[in-house]
DSSP file (Angstrom, degrees, kcal/mol; ACC not computed):
  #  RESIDUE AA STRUCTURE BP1 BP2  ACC     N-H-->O    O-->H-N    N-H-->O    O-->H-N    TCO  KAPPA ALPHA  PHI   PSI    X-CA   Y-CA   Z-CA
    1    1 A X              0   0    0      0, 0.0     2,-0.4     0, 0.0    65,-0.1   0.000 360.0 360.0 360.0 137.1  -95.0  -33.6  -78.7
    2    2 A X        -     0   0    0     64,-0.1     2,-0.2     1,-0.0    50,-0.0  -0.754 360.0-118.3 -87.3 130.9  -93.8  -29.7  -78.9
    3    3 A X        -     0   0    0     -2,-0.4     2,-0.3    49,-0.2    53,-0.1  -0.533  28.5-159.2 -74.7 126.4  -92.4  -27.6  -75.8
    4    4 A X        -     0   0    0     -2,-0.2    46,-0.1     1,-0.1    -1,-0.1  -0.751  27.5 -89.2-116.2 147.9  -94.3  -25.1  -75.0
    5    5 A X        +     0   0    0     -2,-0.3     2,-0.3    44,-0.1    46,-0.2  -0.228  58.4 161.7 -68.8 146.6  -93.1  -21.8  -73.0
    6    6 A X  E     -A   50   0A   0     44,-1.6    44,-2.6    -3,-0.1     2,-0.3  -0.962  38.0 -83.0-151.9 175.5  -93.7  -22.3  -69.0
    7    7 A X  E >>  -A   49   0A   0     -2,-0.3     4,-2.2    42,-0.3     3,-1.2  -0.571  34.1-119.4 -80.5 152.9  -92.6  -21.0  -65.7
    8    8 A X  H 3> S+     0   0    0     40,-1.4     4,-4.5    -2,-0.3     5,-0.2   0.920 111.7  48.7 -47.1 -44.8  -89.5  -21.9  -63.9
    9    9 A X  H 34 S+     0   0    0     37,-2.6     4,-0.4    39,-0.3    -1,-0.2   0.823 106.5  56.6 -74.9 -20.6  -91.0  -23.2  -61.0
   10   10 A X  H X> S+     0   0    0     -3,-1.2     4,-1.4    36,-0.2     3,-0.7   0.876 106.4  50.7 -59.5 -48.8  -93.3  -25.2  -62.9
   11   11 A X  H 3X S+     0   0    0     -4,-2.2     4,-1.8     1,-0.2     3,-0.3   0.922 109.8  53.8 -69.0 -45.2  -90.4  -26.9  -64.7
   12   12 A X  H 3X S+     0   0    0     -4,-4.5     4,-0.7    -5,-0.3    -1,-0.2   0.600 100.2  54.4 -84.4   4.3  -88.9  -27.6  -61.4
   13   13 A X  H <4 S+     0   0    0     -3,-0.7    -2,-0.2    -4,-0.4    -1,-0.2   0.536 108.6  53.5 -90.7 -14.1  -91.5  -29.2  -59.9
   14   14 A X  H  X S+     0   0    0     -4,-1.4     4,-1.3    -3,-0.3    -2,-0.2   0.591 104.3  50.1 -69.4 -32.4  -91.5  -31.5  -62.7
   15   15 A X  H  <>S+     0   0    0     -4,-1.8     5,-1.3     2,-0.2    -3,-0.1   0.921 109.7  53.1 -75.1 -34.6  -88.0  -32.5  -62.7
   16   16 A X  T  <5S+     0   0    0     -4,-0.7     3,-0.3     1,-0.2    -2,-0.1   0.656 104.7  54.5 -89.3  13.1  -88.3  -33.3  -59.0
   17   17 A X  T  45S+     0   0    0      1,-0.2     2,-0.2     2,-0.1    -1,-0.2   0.798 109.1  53.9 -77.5 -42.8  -91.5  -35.6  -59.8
   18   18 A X  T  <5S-     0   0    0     -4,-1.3    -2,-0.2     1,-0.1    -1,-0.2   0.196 136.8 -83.9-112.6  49.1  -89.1  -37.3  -62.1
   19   19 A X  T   5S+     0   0    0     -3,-0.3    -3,-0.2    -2,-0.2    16,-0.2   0.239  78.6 133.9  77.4  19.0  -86.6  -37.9  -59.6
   20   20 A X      < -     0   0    0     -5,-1.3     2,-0.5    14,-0.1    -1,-0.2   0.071  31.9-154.0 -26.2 155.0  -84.5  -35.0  -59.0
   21   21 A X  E     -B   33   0B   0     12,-1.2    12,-1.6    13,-0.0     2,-0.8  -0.934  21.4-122.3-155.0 152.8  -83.3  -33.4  -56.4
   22   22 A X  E     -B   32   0B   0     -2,-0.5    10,-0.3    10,-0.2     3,-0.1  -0.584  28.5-178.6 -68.6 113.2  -82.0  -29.9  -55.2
   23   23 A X  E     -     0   0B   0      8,-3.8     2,-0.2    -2,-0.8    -1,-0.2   0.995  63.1 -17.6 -98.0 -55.5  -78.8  -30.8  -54.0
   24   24 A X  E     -     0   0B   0      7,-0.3     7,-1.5     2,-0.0     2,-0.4  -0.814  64.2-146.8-121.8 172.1  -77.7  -27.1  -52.8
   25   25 A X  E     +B   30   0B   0     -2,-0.2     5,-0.2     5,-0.2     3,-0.1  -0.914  14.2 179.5-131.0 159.4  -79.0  -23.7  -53.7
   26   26 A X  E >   -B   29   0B   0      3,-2.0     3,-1.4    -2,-0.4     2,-0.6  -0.618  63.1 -48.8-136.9  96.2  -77.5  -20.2  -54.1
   27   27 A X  T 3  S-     0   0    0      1,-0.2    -1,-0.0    -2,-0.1    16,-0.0  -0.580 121.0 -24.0  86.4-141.6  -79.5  -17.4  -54.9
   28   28 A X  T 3  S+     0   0    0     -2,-0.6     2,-0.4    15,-0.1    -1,-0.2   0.587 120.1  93.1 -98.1  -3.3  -81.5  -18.1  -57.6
   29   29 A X  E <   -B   26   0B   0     -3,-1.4    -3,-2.0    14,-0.2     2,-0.5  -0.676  56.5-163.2 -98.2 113.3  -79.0  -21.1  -59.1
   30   30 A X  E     -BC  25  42B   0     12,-3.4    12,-3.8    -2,-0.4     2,-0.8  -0.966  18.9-139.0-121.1 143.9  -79.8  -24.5  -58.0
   31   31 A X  E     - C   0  41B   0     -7,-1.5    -8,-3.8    -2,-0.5     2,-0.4  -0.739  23.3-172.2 -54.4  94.4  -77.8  -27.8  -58.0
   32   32 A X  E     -BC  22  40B   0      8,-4.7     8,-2.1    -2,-0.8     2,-0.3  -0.903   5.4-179.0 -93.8 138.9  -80.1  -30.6  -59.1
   33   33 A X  E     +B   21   0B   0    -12,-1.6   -12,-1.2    -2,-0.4     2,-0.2  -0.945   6.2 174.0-124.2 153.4  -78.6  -33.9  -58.7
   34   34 A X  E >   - C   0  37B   0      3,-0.6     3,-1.3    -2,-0.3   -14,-0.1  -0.815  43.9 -82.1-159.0 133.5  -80.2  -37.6  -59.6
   35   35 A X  T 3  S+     0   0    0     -2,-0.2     3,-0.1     1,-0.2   -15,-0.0   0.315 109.5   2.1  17.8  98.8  -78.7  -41.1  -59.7
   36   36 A X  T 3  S+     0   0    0      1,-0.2     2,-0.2     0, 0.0    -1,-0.2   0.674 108.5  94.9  83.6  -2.2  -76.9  -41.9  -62.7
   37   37 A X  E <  S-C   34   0B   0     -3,-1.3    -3,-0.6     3,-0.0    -1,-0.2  -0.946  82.4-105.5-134.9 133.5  -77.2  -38.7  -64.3
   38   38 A X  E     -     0   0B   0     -2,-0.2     0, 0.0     1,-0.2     0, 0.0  -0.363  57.1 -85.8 -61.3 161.5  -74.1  -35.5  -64.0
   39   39 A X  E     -     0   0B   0     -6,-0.1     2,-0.3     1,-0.0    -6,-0.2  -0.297  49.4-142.8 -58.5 152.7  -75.3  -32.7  -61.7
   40   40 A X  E     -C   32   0B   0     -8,-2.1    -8,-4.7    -3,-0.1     2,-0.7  -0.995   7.7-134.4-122.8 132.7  -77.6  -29.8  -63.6
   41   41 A X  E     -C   31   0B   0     -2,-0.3     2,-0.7   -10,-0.2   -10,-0.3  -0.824  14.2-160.9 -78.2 137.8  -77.4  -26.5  -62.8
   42   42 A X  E     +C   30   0B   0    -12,-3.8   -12,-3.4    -2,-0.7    -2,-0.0  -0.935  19.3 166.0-110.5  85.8  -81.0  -25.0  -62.5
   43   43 A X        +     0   0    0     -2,-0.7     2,-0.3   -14,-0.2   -14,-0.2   0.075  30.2 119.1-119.6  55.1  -80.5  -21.0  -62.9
   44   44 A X        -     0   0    0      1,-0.1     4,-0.1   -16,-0.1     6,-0.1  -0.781  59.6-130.4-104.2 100.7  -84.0  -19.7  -63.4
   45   45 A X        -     0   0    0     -2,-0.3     3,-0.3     1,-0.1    -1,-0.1  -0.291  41.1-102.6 -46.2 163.1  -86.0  -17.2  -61.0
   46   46 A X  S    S+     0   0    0    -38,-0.2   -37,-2.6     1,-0.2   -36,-0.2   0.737 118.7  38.7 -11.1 -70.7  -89.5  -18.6  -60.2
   47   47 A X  S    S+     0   0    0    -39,-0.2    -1,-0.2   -40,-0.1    -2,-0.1   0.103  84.9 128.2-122.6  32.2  -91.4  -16.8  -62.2
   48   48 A X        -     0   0    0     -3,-0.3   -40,-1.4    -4,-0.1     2,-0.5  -0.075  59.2-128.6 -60.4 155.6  -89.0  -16.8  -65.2
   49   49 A X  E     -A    7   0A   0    -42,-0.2     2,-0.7   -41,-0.1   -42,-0.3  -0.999  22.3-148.5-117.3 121.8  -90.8  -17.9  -68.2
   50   50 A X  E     -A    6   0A   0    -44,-2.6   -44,-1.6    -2,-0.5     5,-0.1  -0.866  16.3-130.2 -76.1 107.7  -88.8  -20.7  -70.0
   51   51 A X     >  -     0   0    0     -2,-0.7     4,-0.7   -46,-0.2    -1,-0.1   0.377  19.6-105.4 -67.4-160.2  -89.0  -20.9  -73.3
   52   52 A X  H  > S+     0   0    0      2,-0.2     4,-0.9     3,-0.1   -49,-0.2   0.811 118.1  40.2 -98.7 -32.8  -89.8  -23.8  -76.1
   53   53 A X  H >> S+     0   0    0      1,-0.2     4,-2.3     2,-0.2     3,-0.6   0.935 117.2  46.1 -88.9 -45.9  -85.6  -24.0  -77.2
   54   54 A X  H 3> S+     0   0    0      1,-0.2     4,-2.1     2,-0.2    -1,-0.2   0.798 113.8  49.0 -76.1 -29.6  -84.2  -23.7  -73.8
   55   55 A X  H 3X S+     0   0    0     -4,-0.7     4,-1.2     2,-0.3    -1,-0.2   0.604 114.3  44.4-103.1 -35.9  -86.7  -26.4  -72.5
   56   56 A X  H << S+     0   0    0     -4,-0.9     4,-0.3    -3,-0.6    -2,-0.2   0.773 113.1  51.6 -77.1 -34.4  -85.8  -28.6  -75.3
   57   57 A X  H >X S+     0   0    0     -4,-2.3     3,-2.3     1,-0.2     4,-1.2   0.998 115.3  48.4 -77.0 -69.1  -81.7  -27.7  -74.6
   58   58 A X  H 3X S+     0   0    0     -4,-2.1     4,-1.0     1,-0.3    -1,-0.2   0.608 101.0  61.4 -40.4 -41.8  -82.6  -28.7  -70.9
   59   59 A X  H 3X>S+     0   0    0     -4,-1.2     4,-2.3     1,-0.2     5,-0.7   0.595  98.3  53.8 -71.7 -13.0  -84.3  -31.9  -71.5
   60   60 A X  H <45S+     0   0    0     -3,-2.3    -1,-0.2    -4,-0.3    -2,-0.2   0.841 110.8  48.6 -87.7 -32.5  -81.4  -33.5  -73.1
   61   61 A X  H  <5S+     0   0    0     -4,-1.2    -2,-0.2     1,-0.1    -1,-0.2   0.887 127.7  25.3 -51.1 -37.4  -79.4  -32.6  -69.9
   62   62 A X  H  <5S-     0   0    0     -4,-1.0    -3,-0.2     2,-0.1    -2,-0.2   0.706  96.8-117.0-119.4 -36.5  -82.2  -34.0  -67.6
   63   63 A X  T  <5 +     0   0    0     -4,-2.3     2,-0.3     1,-0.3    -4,-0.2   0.846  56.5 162.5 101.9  24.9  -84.2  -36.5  -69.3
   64   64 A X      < -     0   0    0     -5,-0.7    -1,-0.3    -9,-0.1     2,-0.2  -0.663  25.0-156.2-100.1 122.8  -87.2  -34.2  -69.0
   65   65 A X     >  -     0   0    0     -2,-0.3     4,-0.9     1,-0.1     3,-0.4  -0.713  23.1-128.9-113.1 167.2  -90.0  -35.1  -71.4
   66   66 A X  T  4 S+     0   0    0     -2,-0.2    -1,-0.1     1,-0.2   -64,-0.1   0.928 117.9  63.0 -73.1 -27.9  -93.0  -32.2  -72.6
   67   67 A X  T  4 S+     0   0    0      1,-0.2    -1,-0.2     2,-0.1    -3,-0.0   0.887  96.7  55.9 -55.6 -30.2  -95.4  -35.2  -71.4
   68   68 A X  T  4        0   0    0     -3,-0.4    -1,-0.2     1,-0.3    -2,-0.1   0.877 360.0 360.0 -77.3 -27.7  -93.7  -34.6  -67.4
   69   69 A X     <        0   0    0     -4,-0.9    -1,-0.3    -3,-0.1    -2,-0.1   0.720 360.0 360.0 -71.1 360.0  -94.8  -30.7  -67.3
């Protein structure tokens, strides 16, 4: 399946369906932490558009699949 461009906030409501969690914020940079996995930083406005390579670069960090968006 291919990654398709999305908004930030979309993409972070999908990592914390698949069990994330914000651990702290600053700004516009969040700390996600989950079980078993290093902390990710998150440092994407809202209504940021993520693209199809950065989404792909992200998912190996997170375990983030195109199916979870």
């Amino acid at each position: 399946m291919e990654w398709h461009a999305v908004k930030a906030s979309q993409v972070l409501k999908a990592l914390v369906r698949v069990g994330w969690r914000v651990k702290r914020q600053r700004g516009s940079h969040r700390i996600l932490a989950k079980n078993g996995w290093p902390d990710v930083t998150f440092a994407f406005h809202d209504r940021e558009e993520i693209g199809p390579r950065m989404l792909a670069r992200m998912a190996k960090h997170t375990g983030l699949a195109p199916g979870d968006l």
